[in-house]
TIMITI-408045 format. One record per residue (C-alpha): residue number from 1; residue in one letter; chain; y, z, x. Coordinates in nm, 3 decimals. Each point is the difference from the previous one (the first is absolute). Example, Ala and Ser with C-alpha at 12.3 -4.5 7.8 and 13.67 -1.06 7.14 Angstrom:
2
REC  num  residu  chaine    north       up     east
REC    1       A       A   -0.450    0.780    1.230
REC    2       S       A    0.344   -0.066    0.137
This chain:
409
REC  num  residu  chaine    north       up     east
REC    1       X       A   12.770    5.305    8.414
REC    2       X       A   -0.054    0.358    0.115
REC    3       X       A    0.262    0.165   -0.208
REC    4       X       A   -0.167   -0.237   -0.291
REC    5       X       A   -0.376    0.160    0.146
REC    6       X       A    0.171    0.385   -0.017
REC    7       X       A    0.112   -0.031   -0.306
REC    8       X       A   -0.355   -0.135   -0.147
REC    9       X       A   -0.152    0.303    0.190
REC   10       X       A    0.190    0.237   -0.142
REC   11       X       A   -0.088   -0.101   -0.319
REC   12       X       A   -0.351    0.021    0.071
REC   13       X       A    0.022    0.357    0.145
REC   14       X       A    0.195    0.107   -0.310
REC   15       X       A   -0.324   -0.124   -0.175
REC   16       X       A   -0.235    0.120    0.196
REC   17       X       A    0.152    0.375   -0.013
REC   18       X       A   -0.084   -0.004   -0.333
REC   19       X       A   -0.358    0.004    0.073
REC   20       X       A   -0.074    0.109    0.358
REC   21       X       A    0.087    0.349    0.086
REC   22       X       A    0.064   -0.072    0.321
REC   23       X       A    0.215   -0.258   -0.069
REC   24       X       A    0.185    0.196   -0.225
REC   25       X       A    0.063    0.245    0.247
REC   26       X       A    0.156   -0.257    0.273
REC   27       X       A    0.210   -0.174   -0.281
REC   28       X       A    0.152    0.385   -0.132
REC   29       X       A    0.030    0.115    0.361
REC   30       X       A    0.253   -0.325    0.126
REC   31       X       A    0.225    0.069   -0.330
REC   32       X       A   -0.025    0.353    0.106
REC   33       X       A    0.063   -0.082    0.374
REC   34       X       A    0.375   -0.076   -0.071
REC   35       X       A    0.035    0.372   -0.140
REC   36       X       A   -0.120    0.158    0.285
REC   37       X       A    0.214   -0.214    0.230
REC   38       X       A    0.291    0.116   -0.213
REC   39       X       A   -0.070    0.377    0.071
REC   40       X       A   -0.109    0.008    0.300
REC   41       X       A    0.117   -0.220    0.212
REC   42       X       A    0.273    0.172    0.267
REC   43       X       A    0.291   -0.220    0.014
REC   44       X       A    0.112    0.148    0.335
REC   45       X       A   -0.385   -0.081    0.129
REC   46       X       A   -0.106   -0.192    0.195
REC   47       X       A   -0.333   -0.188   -0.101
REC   48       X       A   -0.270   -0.181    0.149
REC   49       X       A   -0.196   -0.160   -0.289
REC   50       X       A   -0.371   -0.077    0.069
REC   51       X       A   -0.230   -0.172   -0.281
REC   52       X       A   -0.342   -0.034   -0.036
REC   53       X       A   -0.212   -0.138   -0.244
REC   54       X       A   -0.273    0.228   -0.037
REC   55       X       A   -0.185    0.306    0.175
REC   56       X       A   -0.111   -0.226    0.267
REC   57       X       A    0.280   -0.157    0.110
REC   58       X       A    0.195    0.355   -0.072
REC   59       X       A   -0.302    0.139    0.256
REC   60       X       A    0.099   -0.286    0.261
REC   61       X       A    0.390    0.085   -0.034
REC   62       X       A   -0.061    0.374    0.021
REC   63       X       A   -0.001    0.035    0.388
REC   64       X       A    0.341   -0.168    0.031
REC   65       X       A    0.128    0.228   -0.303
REC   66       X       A   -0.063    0.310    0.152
REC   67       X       A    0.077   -0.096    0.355
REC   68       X       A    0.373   -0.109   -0.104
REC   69       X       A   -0.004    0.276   -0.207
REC   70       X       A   -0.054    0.245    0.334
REC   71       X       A    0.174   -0.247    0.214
REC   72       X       A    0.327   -0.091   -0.233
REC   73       X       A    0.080    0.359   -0.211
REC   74       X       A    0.315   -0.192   -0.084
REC   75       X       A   -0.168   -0.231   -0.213
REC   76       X       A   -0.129    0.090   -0.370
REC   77       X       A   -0.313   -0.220   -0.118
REC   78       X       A   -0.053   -0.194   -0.332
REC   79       X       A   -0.326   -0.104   -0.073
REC   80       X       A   -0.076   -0.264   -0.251
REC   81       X       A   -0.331   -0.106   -0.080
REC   82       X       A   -0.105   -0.306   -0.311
REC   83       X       A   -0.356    0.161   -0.083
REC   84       X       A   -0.093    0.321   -0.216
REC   85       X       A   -0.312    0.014    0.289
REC   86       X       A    0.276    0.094    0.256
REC   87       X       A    0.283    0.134   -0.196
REC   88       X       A   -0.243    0.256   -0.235
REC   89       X       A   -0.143    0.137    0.334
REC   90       X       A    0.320   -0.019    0.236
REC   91       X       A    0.263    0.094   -0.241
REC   92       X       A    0.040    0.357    0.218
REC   93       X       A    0.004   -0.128    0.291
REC   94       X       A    0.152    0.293    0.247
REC   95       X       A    0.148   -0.226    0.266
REC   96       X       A    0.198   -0.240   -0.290
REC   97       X       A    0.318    0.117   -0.129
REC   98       X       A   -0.032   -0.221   -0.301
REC   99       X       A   -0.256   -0.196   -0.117
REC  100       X       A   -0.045   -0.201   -0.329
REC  101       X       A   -0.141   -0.317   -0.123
REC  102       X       A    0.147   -0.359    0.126
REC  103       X       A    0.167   -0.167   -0.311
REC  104       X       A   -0.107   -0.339   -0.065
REC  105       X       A    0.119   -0.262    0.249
REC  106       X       A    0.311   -0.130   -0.241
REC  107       X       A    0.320   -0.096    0.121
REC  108       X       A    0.176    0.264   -0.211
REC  109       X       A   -0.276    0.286    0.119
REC  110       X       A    0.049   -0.078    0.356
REC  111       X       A    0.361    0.047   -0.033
REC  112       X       A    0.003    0.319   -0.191
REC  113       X       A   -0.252    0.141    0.192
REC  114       X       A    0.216   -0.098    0.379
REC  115       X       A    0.316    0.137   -0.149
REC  116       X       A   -0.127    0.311   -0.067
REC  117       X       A   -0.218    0.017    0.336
REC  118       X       A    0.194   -0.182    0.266
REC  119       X       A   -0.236    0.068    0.218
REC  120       X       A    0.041   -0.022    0.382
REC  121       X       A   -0.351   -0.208    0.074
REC  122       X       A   -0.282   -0.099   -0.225
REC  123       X       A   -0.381    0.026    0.103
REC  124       X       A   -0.250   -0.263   -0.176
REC  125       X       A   -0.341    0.082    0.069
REC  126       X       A   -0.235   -0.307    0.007
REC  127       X       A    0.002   -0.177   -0.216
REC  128       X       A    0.279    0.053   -0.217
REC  129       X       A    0.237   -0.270   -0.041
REC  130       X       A    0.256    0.048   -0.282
REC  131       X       A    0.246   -0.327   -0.034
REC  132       X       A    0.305    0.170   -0.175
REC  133       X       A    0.028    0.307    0.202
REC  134       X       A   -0.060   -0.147    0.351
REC  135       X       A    0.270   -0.279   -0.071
REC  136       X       A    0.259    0.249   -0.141
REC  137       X       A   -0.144    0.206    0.303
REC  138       X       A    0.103   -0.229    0.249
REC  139       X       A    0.333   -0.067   -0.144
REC  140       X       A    0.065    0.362    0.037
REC  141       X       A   -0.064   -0.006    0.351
REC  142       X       A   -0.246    0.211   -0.066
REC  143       X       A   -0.269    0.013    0.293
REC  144       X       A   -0.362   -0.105   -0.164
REC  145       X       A   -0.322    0.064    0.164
REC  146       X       A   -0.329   -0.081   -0.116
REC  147       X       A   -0.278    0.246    0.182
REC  148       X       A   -0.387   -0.084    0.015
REC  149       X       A    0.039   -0.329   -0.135
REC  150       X       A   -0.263   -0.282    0.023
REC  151       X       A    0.017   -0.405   -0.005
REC  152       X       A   -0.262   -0.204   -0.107
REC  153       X       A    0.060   -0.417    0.002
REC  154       X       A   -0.111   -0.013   -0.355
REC  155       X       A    0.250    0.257   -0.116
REC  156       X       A    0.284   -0.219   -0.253
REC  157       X       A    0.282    0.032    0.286
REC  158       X       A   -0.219   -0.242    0.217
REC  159       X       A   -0.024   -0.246   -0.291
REC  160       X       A    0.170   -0.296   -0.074
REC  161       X       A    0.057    0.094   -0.362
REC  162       X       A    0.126    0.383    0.133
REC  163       X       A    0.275   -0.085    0.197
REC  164       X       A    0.229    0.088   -0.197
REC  165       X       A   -0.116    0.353   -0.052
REC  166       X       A   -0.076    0.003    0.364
REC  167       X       A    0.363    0.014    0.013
REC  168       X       A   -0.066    0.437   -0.032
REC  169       X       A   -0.119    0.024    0.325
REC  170       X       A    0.316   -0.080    0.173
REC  171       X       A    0.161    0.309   -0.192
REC  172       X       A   -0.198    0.208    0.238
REC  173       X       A    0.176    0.127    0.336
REC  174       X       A   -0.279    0.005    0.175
REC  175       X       A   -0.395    0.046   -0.085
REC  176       X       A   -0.277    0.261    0.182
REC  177       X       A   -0.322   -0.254   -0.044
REC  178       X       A   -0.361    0.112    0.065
REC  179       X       A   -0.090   -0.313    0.146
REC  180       X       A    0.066   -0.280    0.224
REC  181       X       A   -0.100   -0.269   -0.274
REC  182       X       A    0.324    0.162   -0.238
REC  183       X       A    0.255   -0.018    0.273
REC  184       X       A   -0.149   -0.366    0.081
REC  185       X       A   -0.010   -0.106   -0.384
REC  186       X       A    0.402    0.181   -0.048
REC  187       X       A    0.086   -0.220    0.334
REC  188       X       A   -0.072   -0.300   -0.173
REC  189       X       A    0.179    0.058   -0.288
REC  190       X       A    0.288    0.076    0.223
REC  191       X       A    0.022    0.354    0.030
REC  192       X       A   -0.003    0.175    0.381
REC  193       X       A    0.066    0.330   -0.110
REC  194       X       A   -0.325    0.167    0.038
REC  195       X       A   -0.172    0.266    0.218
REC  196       X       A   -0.362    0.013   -0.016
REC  197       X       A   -0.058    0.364   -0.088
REC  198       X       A   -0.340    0.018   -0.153
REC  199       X       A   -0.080    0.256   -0.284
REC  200       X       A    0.164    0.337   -0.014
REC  201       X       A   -0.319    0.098   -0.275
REC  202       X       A   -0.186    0.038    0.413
REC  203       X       A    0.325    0.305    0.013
REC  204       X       A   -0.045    0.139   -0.327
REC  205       X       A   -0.403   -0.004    0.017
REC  206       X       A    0.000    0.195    0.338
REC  207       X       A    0.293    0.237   -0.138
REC  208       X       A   -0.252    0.038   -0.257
REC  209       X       A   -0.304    0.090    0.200
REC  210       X       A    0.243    0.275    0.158
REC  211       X       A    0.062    0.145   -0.327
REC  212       X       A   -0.379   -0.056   -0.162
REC  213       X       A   -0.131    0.377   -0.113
REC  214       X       A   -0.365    0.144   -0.014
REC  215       X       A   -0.133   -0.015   -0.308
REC  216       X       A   -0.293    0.276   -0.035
REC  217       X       A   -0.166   -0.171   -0.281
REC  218       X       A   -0.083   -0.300    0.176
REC  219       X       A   -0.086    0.170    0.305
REC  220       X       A   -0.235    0.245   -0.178
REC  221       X       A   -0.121   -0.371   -0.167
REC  222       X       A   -0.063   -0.132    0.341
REC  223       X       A   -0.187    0.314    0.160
REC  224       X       A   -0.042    0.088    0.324
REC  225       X       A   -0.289   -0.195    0.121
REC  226       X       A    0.223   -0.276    0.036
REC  227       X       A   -0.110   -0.276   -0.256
REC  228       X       A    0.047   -0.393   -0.007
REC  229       X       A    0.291    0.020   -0.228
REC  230       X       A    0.153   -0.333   -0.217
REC  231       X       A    0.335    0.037   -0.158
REC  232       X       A    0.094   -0.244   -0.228
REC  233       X       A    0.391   -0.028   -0.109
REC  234       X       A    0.194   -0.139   -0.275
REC  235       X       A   -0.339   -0.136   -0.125
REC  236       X       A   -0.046   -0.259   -0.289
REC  237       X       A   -0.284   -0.010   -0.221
REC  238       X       A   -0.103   -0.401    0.167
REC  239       X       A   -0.024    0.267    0.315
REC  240       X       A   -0.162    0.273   -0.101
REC  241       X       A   -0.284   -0.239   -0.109
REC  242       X       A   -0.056   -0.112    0.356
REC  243       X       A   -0.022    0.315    0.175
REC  244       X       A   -0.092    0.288   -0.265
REC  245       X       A   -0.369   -0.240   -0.013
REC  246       X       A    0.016    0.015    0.371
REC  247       X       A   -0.006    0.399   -0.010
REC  248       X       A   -0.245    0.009   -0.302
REC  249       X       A   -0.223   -0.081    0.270
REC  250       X       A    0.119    0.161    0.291
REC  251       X       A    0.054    0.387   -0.045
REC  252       X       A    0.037    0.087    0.377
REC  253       X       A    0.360   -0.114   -0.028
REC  254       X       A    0.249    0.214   -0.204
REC  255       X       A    0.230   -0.185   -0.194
REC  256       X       A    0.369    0.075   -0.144
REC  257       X       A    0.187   -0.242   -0.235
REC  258       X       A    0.350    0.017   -0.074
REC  259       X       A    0.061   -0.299   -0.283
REC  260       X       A    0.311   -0.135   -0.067
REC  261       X       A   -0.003    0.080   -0.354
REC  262       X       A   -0.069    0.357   -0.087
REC  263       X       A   -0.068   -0.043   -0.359
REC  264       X       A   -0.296    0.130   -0.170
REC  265       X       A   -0.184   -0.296   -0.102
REC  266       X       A    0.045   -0.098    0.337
REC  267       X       A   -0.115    0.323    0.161
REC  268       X       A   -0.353    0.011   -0.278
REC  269       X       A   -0.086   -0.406    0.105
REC  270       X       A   -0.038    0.173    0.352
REC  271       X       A   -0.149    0.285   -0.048
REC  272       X       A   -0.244   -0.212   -0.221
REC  273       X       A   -0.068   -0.264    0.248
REC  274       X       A   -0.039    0.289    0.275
REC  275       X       A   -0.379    0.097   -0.023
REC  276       X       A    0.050    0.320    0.275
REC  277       X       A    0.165    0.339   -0.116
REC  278       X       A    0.352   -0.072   -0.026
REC  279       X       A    0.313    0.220   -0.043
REC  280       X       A    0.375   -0.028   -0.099
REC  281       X       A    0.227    0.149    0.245
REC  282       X       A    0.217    0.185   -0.279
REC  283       X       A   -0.279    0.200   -0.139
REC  284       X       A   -0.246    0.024    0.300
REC  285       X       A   -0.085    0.337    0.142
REC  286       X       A   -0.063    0.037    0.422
REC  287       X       A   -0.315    0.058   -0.158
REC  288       X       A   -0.020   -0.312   -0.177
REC  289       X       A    0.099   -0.258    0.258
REC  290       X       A   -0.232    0.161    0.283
REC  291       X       A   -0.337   -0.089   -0.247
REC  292       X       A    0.236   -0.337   -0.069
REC  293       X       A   -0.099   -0.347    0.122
REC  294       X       A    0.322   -0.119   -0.139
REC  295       X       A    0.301    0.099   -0.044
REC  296       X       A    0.284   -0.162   -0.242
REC  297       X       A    0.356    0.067    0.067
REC  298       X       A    0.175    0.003   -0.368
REC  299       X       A    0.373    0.108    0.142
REC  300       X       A    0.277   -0.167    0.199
REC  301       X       A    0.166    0.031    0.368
REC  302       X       A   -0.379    0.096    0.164
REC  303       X       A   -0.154   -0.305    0.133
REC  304       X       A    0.195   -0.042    0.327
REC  305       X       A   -0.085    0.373    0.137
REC  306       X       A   -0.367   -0.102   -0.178
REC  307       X       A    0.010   -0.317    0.273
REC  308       X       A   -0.054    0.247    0.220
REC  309       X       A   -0.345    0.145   -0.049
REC  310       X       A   -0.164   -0.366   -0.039
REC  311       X       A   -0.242   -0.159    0.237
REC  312       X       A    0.111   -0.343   -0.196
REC  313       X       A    0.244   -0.121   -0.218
REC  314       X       A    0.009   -0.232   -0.285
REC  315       X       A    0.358   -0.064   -0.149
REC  316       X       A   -0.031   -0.181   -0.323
REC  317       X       A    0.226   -0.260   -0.197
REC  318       X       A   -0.195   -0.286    0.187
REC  319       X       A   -0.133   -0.171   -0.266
REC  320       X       A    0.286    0.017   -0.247
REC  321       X       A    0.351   -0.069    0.058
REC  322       X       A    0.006    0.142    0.386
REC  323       X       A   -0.060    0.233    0.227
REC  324       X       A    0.116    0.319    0.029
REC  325       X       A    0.105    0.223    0.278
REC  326       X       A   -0.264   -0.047    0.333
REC  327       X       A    0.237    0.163    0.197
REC  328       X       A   -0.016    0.356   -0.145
REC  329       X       A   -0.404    0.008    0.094
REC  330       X       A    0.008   -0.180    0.324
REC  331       X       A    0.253    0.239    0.174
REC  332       X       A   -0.265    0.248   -0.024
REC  333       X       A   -0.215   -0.207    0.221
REC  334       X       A   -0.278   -0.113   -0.195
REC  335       X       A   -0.116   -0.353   -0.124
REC  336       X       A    0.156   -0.183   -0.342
REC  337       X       A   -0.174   -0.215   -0.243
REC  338       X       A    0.142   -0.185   -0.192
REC  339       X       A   -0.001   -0.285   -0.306
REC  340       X       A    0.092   -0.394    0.069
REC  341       X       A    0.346    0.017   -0.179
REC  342       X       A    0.192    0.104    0.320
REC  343       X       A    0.121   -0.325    0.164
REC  344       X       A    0.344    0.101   -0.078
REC  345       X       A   -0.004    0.335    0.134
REC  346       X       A    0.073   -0.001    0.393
REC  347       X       A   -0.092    0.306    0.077
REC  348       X       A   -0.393   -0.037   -0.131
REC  349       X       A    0.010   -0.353    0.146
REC  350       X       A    0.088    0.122    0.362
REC  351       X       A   -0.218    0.346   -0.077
REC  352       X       A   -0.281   -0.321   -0.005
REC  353       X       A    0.051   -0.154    0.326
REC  354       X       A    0.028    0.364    0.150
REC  355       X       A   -0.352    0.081   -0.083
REC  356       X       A    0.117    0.265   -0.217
REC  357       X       A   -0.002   -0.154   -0.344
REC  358       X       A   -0.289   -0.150   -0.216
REC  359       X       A    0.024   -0.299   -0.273
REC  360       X       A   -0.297   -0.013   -0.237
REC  361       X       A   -0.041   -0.235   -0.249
REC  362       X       A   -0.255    0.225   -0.223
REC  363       X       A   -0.243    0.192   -0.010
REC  364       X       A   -0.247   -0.178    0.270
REC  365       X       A    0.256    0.077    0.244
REC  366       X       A    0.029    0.312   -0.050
REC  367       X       A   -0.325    0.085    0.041
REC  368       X       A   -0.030   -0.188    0.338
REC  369       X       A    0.319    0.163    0.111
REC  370       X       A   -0.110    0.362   -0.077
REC  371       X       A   -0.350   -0.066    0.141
REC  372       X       A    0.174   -0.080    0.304
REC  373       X       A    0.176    0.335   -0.008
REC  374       X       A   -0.247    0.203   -0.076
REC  375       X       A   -0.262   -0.137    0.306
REC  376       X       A    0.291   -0.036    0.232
REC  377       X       A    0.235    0.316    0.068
REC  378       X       A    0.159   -0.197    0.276
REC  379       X       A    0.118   -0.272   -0.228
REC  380       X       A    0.148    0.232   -0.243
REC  381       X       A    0.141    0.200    0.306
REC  382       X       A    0.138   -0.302    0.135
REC  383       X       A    0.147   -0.124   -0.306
REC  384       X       A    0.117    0.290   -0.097
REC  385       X       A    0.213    0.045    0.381
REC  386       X       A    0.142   -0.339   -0.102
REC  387       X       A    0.146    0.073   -0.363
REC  388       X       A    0.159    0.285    0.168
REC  389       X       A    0.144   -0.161    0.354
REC  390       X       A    0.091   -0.314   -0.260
REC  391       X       A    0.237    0.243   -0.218
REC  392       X       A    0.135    0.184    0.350
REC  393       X       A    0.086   -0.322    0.171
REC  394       X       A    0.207   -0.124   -0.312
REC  395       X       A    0.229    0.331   -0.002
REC  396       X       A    0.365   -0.026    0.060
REC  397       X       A    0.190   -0.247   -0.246
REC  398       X       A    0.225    0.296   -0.167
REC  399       X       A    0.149    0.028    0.331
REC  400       X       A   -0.008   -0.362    0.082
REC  401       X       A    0.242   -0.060   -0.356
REC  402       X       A    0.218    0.306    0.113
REC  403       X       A    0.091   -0.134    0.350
REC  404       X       A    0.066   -0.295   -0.137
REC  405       X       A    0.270    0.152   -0.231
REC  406       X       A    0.102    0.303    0.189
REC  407       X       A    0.382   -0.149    0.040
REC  408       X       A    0.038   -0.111   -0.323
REC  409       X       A   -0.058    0.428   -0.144
């Protein structure tokens, strides 16, 4: 049934390129991933292959990249990823040797793309479960580890009708969970090897916050006088309606949004909706952003080190498809809001029952919730202390993995 359900999908993606760019892109880059196997890969090499599917879960493998990489110089790195998001932004990567698209999960593809490979271990990161290359994987001998990964009982390998597929799992050698429910839920399906890890996106945020970088722009934004200042990140318009008519009314509080889509009819409904003086980043003068009650940040690779000059944090994507990253704000110490649509995302879940996360459900929340901030500095101090001790106390799963393999490199 699943070589029957790859086949059908392929299809459809061969469709699909021809009218989604991004689509497009992913289908030409796994034809194209075979070529740059061919040419680059060292056959005297030896290769630890890690895959991820996009930027996120590339962001969550990244510590354990560059720490074999400093750890294990004998070792060159592929890097695969399946989505144009991660690929398109990765592709030169320092710290991977090779990296490329993942060709689609065929029988044939997985066995073109391990004969030219061969590599030494593999590295799934989360939830990335590919049936044809873990099986021929595993009769390689090839050790399999999946990293960051995440169980939830309604998930098809804890069905009746998913057994079958469930079958995948036991490919693995052993799995680095975030949770106690995952190793529970693998238990019961009979697999015992698991180590409960946690999240190595805690590592990578904190290596992050090391490597953040002043930005004089938004520091002549914010002034001296040492404003209220709301920062909201990877923003959707269903957001920006909530808080933008917050701080129509409220002009003692400086406000920075970094949207998730930087197009310009996205950029002109906010500066539209935003009834203050307002200014893009890219064409702003120091000038500019210190008469500025707003500030718009039209370009990439910013809002992390932009985290770091907020009083609060809003991190969008809650009331579409999902969250996006809460960790990136609260290791800064200060307090994240947040939409409904994040009961599948641990970290904002257990950011909750720290005190450092909020849930609203619209805009009447909001409102209450900022209220409460803006009468109460030792709420927001408070909360703030938490989302930062919450993202310190969760440190340390790179090196939990790497012990756990240390005989095996």
């Amino acid at each position: 049934m699943y070589q029957v359900f790859i086949c059908l999908y392929t299809f459809g993606v061969w469709v699909a390129s021809l009218f989604s760019r991004k689509v497009r892109k992913m289908w030409r880059g796994e034809h194209e991933a075979f070529r740059i196997l061919q040419q680059r890969v060292d056959p005297q090499a030896r290769y630890v292959w890690f895959h991820a599917a996009s930027l996120g879960e590339f962001e969550q493998g990244r510590p354990l990249i560059e720490q074999i990489r400093r750890e294990h110089p004998e070792y060159k790195v592929l890097l695969t990823f399946f989505s144009p998001s991660g690929y398109e932004v990765r592709k030169n990567y320092e710290a991977a040797d090779i990296c490329c698209y993942l060709p689609l999960d065929t029988i044939a593809n997985a066995r073109r793309f391990l004969r030219l490979v061969r590599p030494e271990m593999a590295f799934f990161i989360k939830y990335e479960f590919w049936y044809n290359y873990l099986h021929i994987l595993r009769h390689r001998g090839v050790p399999v580890y999946s990293v960051s990964s995440i169980f939830r009982p309604d998930q098809i390998f804890f069905r009746w009708y998913g057994r079958r597929y469930g079958r995948v799992l036991h490919c693995f050698t052993h799995f680095f969970v975030q949770n106690e429910e995952s190793r529970v839920l693998l238990h019961k399906i009979g697999i015992d090897e698991v180590t409960v890890a946690g999240d190595t996106r805690f590592d990578r945020v904190l290596q992050i916050k090391e490597a953040s970088k002043r930005l004089p722009m938004v520091e002549a934004f914010v002034g001296k006088d040492a404003p209220m200042v709301f920062v909201a990140g990877s923003s959707w318009p269903p957001d920006e309606e909530i808080f933008i008519d917050y701080f129509n009314a409220h002009r003692d509080w400086k406000l920075i949004i970094a949207p998730h889509v930087i197009g310009e009819d996205h950029l002109r409904q906010i500066l539209a909706r935003f009834n203050g003086k307002a200014v893009r980043y890219s064409e702003a003068t120091e000038a500019d952003v210190r008469e500025a009650d707003c500030l718009i940040i039209d370009c990439f690779g910013l809002l992390s080190s932009i985290y770091h000059y907020g009083s609060v944090s809003y991190v969008g994507g809650g009331f579409g498809v999902g969250i996006h990253n809460v960790l990136e704000a609260a290791v800064w110490g200060i307090p994240v809001i947040f939409g409904p649509n994040n009961k599948h995302f641990q970290e904002a879940q257990d950011l909750i029952r720290t005190g450092g996360g909020f849930e609203i459900q619209g805009g009447d929340d909001f409102v209450r919730l900022m209220n409460r901030f803006d009468a109460d500095s030792g709420s927001l101090q408070r909360s703030g202390e938490a989302a930062g001790e919450f993202v310190k106390s969760r440190a340390g799963a790179t090196s939990g993995v790497l012990s756990h393999i240390a005989p095996l490199c």
